[in-house]
N, C-alpha and C positions, 0 to 999 in steps of 0.2 A: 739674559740667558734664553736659547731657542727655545722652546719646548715639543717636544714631537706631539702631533694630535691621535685620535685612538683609531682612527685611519690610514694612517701610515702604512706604505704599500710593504705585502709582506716581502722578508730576503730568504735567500738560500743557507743553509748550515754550512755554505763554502764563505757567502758573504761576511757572516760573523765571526769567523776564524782571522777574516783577513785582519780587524781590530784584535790589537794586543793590546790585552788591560792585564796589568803586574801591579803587585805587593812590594810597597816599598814603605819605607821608614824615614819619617822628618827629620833632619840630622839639624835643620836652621828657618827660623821662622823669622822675616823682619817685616815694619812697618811698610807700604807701599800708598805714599799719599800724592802719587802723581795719577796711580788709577781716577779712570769717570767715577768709579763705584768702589768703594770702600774694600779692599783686599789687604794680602797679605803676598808676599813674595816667600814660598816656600824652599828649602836644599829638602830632595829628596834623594835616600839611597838604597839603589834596585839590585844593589851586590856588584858582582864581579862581572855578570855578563851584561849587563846595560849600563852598570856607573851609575855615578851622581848627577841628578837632572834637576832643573829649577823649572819653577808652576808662578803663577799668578794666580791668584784663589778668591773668589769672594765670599770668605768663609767667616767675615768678621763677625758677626751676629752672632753664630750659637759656638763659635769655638777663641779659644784664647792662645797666645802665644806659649802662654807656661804648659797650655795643656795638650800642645802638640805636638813639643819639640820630644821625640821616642813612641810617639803614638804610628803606626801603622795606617797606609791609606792606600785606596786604588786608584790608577791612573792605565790611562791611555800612552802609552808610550810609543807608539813609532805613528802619529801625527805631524806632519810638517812641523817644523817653530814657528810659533808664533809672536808679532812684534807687538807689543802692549807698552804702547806710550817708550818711554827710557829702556822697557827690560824686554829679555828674548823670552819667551817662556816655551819651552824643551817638551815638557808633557802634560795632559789635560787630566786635572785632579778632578776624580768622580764626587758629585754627592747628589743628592736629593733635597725637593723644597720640603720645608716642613710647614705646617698649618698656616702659619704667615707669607709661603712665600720665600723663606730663608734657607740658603744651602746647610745641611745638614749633610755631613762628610759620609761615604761610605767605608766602610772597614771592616776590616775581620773581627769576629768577638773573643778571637785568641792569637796569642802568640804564632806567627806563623815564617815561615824563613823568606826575607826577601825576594824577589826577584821571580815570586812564584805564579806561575798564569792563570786567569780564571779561565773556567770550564764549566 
């Protein structure tokens, strides 16, 4: 995973617009052991105006298959597809490291309606 450094040239509040990151809800979580790095193949769905998209995640460390399938996530959605080994993956699911190093998911702390933009 890249990591931006705390250098990183600053952008314009037009730049940040141009990324669309949306609220969408896990509807399917499977194993994915053709990845380099241990992930998960996510079905995410962003509603009625973007559909159901599929991610590659390397989210295996701090999250579980039972504990994601209705839980809520942010992604990047209109990112080129990317090809990962056998699977296409449609959009880039946000998280952060945690103290080790490990993707820890970002999410809303509530219930909120798919398909909704951050701002």
């Amino acid at each position: 995973m890249d990591q931006v450094s705390p250098t990183t040239a600053p952008i314009t509040f037009d730049d940040f617009l141009k990324v669309d990151i949306r609220v969408g809800r896990i509807v399917a979580v499977e194993p994915f052991p053709q990845a380099r790095k241990p992930a998960f193949k996510l079905t995410v769905d962003f509603g009625p105006e973007i559909g159901i998209k599929r991610s590659s995640a390397q989210i295996t460390v701090n999250h579980s298959p039972e504990d994601l399938v209705g839980s809520l996530v942010m992604a990047v959605v209109n990112f080129p597809p990317r090809q990962i080994g056998p699977f296409m993956s449609e959009v880039l699911t946000l998280g952060v490291p945690d103290a080790n190093g490990d993707v820890m998911l970002i999410r809303p702390d509530r219930d909120v309606p798919v398909g909704g933009r951050l701002y």
